[in-house]
ROTORDO-744180 format. One record per atom (N, C-alpha, C): x, z, y; chain; residue number from 0. Coordinates in Angstrom, 2 decimals, padded with zeros to 5 digits. Each point is the difference from the previous one (the first is absolute). Layout:
<voses>
       x       z       y chaine num
       X       Z       Y      A NUM
...
</voses>
This chain:
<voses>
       x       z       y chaine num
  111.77  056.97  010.15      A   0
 -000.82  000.59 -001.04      A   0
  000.87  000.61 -001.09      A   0
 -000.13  001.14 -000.52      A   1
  000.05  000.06 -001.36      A   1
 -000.15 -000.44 -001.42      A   1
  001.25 -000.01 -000.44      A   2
 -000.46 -000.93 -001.62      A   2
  000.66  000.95 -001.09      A   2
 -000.67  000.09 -001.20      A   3
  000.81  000.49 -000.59      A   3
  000.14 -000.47 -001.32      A   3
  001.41  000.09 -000.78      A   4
  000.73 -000.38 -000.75      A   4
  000.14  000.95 -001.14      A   4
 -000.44 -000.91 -000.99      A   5
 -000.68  001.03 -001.35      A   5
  001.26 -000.31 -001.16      A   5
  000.17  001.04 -000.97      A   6
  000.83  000.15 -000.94      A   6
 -000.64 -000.99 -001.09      A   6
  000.48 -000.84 -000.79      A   7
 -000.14 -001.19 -000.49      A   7
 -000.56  000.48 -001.25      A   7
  000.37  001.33 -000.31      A   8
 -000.21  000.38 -001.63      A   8
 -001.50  001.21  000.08      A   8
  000.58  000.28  001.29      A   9
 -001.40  001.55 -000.05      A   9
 -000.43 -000.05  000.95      A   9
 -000.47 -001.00  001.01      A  10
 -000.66  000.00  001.45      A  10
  000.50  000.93  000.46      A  10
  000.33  001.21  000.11      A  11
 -000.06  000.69  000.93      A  11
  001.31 -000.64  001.52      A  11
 -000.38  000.42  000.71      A  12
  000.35 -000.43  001.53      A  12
  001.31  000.17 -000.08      A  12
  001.50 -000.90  000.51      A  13
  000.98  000.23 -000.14      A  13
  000.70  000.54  001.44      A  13
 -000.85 -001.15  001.17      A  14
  000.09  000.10  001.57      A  14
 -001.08 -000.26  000.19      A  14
 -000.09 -000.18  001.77      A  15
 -001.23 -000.69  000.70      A  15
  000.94 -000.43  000.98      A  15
 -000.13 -001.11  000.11      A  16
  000.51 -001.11  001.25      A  16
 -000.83  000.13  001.41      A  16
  000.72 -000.14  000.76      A  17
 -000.27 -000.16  001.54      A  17
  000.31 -002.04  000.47      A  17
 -001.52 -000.08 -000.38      A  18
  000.59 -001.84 -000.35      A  18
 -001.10 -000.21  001.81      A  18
  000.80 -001.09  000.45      A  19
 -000.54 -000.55  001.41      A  19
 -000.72 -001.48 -000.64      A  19
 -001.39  000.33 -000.07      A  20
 -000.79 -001.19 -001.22      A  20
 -001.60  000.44  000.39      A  20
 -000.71 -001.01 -000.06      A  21
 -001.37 -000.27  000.47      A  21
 -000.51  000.25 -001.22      A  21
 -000.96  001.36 -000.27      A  22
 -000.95  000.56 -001.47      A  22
 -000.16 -001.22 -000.74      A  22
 -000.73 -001.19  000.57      A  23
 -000.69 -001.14 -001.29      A  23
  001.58 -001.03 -000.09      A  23
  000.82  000.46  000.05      A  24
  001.46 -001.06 -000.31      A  24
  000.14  000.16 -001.96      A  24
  000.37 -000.91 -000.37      A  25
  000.24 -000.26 -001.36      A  25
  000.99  001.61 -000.39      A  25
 -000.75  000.09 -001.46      A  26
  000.90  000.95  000.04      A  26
  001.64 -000.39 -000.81      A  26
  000.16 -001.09 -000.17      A  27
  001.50 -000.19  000.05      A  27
  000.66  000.07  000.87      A  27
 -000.55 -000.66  001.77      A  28
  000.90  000.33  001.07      A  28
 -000.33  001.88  000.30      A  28
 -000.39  000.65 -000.76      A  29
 -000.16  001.64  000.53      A  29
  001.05  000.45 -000.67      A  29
 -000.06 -000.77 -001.69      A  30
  001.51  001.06 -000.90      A  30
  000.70 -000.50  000.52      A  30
  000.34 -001.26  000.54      A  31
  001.46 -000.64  000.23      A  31
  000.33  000.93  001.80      A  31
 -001.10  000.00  000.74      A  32
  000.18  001.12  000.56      A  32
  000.71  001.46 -000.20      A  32
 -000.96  000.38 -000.87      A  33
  000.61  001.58 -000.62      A  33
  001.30  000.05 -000.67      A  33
  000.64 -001.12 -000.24      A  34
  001.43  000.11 -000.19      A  34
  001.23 -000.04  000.98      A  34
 -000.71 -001.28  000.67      A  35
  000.95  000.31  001.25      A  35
 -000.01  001.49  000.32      A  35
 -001.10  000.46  000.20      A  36
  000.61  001.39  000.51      A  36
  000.28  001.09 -001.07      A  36
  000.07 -000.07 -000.90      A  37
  000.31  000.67 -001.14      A  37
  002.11 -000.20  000.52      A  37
  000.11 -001.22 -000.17      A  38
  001.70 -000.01  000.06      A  38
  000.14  000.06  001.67      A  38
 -000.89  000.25  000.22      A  39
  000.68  000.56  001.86      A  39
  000.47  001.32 -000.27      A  39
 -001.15  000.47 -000.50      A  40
 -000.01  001.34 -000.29      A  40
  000.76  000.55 -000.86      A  40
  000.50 -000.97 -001.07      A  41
  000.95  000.80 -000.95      A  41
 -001.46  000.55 -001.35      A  41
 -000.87 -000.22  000.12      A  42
 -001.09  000.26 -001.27      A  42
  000.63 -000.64 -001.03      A  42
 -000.13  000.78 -001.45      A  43
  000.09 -000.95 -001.01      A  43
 -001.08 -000.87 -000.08      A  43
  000.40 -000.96 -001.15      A  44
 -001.04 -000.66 -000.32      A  44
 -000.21 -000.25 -001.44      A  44
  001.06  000.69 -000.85      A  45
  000.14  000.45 -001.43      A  45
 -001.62  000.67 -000.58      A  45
 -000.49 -001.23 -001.02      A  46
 -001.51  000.09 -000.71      A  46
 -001.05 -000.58  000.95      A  46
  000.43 -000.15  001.02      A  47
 -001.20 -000.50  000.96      A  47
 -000.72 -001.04 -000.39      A  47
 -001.24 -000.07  000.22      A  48
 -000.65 -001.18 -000.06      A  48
 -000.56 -000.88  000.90      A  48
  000.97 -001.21  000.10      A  49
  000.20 -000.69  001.04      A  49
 -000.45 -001.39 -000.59      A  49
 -001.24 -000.32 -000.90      A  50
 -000.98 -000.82 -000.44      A  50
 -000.17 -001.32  000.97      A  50
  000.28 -000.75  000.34      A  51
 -000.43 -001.18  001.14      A  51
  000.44 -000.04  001.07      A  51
  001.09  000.87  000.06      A  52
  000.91  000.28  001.43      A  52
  000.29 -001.15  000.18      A  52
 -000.20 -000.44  001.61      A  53
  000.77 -001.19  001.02      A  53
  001.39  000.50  000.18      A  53
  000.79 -000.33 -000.76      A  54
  001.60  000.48  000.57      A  54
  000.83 -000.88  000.09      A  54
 -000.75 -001.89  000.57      A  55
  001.00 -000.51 -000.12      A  55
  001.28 -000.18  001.28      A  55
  000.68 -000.61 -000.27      A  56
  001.33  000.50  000.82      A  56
  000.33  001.37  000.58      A  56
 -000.33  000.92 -000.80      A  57
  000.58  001.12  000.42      A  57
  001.10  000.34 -000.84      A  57
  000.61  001.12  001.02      A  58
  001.49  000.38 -000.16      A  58
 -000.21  001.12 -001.48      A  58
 -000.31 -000.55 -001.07      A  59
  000.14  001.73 -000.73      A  59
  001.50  000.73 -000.77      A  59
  001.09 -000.76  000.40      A  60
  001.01  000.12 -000.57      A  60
  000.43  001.34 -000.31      A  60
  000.37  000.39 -001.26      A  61
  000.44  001.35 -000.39      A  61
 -001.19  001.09  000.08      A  61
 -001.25 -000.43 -000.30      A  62
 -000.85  000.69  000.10      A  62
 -000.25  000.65 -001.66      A  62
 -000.25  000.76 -000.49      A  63
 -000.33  001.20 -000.94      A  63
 -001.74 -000.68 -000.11      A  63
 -000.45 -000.84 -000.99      A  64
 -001.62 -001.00 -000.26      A  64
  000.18  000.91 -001.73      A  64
  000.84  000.65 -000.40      A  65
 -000.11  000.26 -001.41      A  65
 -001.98  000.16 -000.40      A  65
 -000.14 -000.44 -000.90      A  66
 -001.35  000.38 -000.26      A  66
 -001.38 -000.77  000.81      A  66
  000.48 -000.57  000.83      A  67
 -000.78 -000.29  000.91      A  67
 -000.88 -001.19 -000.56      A  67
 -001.55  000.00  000.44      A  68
 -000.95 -001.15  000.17      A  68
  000.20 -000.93  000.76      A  68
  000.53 -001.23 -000.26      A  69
 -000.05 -001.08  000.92      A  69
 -000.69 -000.78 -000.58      A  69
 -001.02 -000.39 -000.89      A  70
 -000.62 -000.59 -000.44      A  70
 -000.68 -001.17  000.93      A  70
  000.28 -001.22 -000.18      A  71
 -000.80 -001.30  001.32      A  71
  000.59  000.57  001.62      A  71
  000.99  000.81  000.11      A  72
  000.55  000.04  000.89      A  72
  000.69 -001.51  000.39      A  72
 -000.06  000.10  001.53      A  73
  000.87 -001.42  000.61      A  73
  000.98  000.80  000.47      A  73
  001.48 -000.18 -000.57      A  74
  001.37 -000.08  000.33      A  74
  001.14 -000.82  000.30      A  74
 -001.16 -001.44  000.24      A  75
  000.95 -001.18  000.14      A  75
  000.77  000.36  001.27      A  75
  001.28 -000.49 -000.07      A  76
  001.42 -000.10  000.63      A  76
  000.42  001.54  000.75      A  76
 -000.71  001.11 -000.72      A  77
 -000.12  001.07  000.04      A  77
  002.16  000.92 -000.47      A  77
  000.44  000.07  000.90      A  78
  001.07  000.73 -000.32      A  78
  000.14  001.31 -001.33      A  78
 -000.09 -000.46 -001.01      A  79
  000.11  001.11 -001.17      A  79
  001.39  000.57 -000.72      A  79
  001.12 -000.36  000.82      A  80
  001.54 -000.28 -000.72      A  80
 -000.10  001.76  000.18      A  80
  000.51  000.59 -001.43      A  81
  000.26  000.81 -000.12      A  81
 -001.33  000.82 -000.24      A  81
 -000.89 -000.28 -000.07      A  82
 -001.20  001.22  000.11      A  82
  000.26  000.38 -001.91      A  82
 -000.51  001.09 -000.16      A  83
 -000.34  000.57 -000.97      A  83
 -001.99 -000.21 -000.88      A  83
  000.12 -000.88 -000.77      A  84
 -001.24 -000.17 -000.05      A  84
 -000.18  000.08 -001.43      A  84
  000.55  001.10 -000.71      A  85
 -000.27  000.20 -001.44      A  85
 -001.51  000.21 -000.43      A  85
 -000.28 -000.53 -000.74      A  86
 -001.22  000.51 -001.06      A  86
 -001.18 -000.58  000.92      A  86
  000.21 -000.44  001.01      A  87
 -001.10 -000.43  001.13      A  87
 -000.89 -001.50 -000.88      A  87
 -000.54  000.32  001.10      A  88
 -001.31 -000.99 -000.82      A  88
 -000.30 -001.34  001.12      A  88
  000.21 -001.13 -000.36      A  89
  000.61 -000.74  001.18      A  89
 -000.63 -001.60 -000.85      A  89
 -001.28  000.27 -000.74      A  90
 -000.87 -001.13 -000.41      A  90
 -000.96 -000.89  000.88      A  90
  000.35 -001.04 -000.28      A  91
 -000.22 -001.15  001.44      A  91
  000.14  000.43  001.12      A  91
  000.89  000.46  000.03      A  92
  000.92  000.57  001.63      A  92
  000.66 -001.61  000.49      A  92
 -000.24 -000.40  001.27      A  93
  000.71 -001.36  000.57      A  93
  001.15  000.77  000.07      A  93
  001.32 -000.30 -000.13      A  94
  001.61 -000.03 -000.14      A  94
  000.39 -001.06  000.89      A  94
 -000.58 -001.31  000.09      A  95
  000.89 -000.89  000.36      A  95
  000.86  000.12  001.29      A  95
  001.29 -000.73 -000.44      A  96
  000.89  000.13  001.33      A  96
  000.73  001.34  000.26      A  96
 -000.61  000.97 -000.61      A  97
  000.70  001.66 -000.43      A  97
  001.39  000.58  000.24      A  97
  000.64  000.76  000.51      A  98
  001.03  000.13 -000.32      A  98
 -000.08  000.75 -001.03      A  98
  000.72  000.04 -001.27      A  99
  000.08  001.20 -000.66      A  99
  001.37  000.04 -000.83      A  99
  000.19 -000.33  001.01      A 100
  001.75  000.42 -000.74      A 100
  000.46  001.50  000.02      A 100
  000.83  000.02 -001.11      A 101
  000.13  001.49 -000.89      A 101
 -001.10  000.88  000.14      A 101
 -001.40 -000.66 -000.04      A 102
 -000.83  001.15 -000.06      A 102
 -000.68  000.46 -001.46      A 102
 -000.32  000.72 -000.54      A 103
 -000.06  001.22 -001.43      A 103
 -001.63 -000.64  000.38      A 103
  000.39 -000.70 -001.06      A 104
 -002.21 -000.48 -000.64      A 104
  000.03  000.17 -001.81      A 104
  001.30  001.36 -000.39      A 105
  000.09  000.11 -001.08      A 105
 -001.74  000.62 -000.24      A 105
 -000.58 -000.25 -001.18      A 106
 -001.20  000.48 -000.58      A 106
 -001.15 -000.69  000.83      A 106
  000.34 -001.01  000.82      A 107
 -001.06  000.10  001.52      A 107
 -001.15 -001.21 -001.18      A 107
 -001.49 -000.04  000.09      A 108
 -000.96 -001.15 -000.16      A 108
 -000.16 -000.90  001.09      A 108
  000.67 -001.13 -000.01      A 109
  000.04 -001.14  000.55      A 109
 -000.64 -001.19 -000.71      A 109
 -000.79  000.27 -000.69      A 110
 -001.08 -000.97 -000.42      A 110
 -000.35 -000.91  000.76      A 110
 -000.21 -001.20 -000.01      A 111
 -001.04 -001.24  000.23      A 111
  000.85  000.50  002.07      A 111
  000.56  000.78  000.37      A 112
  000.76 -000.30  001.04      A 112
  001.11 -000.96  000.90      A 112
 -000.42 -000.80  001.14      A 113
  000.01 -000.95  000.38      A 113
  002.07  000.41  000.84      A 113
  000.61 -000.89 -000.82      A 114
  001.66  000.48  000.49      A 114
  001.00 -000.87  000.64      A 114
 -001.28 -000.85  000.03      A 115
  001.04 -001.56  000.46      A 115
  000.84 -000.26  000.84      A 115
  001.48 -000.07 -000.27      A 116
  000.79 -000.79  001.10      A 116
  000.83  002.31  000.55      A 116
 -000.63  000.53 -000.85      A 117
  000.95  001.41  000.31      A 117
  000.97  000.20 -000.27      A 117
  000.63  000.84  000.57      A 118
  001.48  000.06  000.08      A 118
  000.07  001.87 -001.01      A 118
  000.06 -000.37 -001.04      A 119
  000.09  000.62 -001.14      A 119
  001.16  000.58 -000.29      A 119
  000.99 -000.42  000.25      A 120
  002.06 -000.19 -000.44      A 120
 -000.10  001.57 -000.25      A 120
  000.59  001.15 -000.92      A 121
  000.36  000.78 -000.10      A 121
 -000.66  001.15 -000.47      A 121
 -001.59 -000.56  000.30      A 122
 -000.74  000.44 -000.59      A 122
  000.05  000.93 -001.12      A 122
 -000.85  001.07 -000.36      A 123
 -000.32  000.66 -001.36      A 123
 -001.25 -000.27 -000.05      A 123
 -000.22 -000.56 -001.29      A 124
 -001.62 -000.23 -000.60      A 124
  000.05  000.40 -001.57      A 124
  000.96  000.84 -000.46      A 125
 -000.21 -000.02 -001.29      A 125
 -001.01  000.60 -000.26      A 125
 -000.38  000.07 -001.58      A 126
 -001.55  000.24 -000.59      A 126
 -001.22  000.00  001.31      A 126
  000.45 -001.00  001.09      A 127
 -001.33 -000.36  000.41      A 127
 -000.92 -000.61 -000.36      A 127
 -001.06 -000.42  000.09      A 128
 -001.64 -001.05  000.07      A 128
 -000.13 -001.32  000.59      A 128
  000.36 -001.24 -000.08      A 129
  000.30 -000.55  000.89      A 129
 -001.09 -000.88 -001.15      A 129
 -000.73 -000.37 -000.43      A 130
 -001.03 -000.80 -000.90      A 130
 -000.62 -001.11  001.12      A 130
 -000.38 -001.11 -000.10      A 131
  000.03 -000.91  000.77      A 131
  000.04 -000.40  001.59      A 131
  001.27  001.14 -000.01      A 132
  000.42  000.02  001.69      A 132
  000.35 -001.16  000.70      A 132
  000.05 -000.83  000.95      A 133
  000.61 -000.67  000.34      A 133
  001.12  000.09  001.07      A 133
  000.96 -000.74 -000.84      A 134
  001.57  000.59  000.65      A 134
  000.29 -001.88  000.24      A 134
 -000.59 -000.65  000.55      A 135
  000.67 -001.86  000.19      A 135
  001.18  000.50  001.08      A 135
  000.99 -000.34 -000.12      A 136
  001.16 -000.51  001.25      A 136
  000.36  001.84  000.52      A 136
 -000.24  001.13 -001.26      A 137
  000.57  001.27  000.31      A 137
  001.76  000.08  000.06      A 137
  000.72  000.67  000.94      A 138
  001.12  000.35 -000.94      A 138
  000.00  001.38 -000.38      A 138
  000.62 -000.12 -001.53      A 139
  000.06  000.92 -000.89      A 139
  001.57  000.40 -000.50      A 139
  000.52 -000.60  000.95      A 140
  001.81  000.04 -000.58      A 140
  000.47  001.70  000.01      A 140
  000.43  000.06 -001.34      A 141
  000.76  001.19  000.05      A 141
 -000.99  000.83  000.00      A 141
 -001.20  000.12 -000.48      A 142
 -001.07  000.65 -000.12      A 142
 -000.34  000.74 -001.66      A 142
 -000.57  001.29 -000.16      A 143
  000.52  000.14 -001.25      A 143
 -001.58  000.19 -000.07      A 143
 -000.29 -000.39 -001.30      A 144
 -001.54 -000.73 -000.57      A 144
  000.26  000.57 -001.27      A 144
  000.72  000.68 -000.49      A 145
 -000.01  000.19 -001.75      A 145
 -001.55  000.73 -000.07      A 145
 -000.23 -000.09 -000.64      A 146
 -001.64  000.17 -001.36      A 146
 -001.08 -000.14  001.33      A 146
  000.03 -000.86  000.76      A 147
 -001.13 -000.27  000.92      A 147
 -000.82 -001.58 -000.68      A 147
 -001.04  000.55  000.49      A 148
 -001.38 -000.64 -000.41      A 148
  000.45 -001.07  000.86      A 148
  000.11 -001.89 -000.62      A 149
 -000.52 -000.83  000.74      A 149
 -000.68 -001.07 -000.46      A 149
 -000.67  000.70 -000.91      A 150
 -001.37 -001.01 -000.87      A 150
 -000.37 -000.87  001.33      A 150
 -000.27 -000.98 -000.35      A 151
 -000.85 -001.08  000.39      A 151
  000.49 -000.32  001.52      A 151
  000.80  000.97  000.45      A 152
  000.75 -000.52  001.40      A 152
  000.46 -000.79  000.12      A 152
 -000.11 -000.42  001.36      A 153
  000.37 -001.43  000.73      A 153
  000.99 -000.21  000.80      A 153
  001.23 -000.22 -000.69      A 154
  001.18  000.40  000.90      A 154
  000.74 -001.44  000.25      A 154
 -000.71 -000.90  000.16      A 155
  000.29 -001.82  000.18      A 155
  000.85  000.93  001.41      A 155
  000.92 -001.02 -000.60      A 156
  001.00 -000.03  001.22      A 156
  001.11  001.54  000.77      A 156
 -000.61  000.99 -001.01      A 157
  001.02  001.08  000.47      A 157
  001.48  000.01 -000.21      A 157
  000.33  001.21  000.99      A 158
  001.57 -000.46 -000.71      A 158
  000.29  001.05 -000.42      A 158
  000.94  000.08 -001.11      A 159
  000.05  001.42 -000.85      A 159
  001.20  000.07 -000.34      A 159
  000.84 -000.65  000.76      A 160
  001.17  000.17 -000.55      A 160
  000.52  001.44 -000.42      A 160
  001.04 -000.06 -000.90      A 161
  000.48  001.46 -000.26      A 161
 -001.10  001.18 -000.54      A 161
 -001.62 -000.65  000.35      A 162
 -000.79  001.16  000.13      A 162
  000.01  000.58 -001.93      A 162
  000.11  001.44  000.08      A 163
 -000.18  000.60 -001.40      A 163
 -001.14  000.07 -000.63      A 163
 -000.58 -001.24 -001.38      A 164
 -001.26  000.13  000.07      A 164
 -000.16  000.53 -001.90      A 164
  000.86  000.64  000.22      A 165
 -000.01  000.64 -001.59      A 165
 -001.38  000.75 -000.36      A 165
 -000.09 -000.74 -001.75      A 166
 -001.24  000.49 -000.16      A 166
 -001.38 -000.37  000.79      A 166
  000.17 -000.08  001.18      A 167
 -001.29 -000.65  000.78      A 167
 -000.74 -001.32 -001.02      A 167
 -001.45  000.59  000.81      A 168
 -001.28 -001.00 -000.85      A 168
  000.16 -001.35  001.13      A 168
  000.45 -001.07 -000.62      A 169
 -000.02 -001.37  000.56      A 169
 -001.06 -000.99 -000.70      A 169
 -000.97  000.70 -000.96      A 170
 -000.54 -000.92 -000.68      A 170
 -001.40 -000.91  000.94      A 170
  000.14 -001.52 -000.09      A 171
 -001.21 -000.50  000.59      A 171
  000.30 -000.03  001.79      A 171
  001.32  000.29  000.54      A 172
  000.36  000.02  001.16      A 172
  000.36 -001.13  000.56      A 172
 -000.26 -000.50  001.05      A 173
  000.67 -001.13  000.75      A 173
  000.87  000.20  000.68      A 173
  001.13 -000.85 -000.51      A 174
  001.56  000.25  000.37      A 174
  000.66 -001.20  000.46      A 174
 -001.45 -001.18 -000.01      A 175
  000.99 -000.86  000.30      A 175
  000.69 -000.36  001.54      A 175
  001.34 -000.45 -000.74      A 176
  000.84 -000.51  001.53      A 176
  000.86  001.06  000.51      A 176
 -000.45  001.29 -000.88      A 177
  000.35  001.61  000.19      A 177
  001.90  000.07  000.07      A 177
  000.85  000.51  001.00      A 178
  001.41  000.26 -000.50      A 178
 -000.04  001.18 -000.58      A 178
  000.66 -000.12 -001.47      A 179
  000.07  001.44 -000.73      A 179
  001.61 -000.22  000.02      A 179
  001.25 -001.10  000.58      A 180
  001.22  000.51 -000.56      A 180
  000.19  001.69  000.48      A 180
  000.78  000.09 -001.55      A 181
  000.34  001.22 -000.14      A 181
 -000.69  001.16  000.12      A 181
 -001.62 -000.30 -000.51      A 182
 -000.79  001.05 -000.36      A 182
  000.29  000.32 -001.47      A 182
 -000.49  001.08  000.06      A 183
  000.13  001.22 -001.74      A 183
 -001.56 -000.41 -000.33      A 183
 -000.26 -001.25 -001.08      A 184
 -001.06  000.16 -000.41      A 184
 -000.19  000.71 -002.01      A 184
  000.83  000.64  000.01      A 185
  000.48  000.67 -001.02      A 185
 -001.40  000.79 -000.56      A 185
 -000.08 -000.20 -000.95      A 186
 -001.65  000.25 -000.86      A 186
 -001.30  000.04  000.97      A 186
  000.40 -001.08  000.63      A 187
 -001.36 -000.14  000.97      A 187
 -000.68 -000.90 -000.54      A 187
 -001.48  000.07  000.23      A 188
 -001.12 -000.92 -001.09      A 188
 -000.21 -001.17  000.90      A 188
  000.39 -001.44 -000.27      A 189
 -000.27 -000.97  000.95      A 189
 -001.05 -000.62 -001.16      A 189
 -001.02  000.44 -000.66      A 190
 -000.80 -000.92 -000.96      A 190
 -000.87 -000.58  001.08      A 190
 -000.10 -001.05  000.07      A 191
 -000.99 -001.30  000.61      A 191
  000.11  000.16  001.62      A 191
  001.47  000.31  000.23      A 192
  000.57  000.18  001.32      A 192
  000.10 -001.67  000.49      A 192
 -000.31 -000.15  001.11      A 193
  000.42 -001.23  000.53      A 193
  001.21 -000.16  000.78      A 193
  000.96 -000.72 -001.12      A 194
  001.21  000.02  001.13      A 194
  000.90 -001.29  000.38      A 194
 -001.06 -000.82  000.15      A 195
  000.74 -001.72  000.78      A 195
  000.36 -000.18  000.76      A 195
  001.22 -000.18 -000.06      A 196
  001.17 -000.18  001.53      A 196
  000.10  001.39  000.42      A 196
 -000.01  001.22 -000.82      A 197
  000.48  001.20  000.05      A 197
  001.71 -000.29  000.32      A 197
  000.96  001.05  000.48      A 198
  001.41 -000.03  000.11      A 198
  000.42  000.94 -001.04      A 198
  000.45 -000.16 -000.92      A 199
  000.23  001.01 -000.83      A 199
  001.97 -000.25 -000.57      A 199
  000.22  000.99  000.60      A 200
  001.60 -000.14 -000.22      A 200
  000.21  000.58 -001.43      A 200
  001.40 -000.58 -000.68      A 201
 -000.05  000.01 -001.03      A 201
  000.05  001.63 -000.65      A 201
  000.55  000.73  000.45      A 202
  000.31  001.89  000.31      A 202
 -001.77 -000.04 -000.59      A 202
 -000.51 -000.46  001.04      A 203
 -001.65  000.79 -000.02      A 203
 -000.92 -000.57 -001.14      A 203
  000.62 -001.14 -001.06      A 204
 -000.31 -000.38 -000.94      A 204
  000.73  001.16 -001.38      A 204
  000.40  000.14  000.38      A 205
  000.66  000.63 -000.44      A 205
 -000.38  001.39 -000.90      A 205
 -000.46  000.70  001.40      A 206
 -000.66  001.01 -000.08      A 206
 -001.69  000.17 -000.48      A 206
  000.06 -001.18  000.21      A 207
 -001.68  000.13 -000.62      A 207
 -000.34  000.11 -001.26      A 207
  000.97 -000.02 -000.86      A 208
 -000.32  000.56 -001.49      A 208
  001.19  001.12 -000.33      A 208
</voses>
């Protein structure tokens, strides 16, 4: 059947997929369809709106998502290392298990998005959205976070070592048990941050005022 894949900002039609799928099938297994063949094909997928897409364990590595709707998308253990996913919209999107190492979620809304146990390391998230995301048992090492949103996030148990969290909103976040040695928490707001049995090396005390 035919499916087609709408521009996230102005509907209008970006492709139409050649998806092998039974008409009354969910339409998350149809977009998660229409992508596979989008990267067979070499289609972008830059602005697309890919709203509730089934994409979990798929390969999207080094894929061009700038702009893109993933909104309640499932991407658990979904290959993302390297994709480009600026300015994308990625609110209660499942993450868990993720690869996303060195992948660009600079500007991305990751709100109330589920990140647990992802492999984050290298990451760009600056001036992202990350407002009561949950990140329990993420790694974040070497990850640069300066002026990113992590109000009310739940990062029990991440590890952040090294990660750059300058300026970032930590206020009301759960951190506990969290490794920050040798994070930059340098004018970052930890007001009514929870941080018991946090790792905090002395460098990263340091920096926080």
């Amino acid at each position: 059947m035919k499916y087609e894949i709408k521009n996230r900002f102005t509907g209008d039609v970006e492709f139409v997929a050649e998806i092998d799928c039974e008409d009354g099938a969910p339409r998350a297994v149809k977009i998660g369809l229409a992508v596979q063949w989008a990267l067979d094909k070499g289609q972008h997928l830059r602005g697309t709106d890919l709203r509730g897409a089934n994409l979990a364990n798929t390969d999207l590595s080094y894929t061009n998502l700038t702009n893109a709707n993933l909104r309640y998308a499932n991407l658990s253990d979904a290959n993302l290392s390297g994709v480009d996913l600026r300015d994308a919209y990625l609110t209660n999107t499942n993450l868990t298990n993720t690869d996303l190492t060195n992948t660009n979620l600079s500007g991305a809304n990751l709100s109330y998005a589920d990140m647990s146990d992802a492999d984050m390391s290298d990451a760009d998230l600056r001036d992202a959205y990350l407002r009561g995301a949950y990140l329990s048992g993420a790694n974040l090492s070497d990850a640069n976070l300066t002026s990113t949103n992590l109000r009310y996030a739940n990062l029990r148990d991440a590890y952040l070592r090294g990660t750059d969290l300058r300026g970032a909103n930590l206020s009301y976040a759960n951190l506990r048990d969290a490794n920050l040695t040798n994070a930059n928490l340098r004018y970052a707001n930890l007001i009514g941050a929870d941080l018991e049995g946090a790792s905090l090396h002395q460098r990263a005390l340091a920096k926080e005022i």
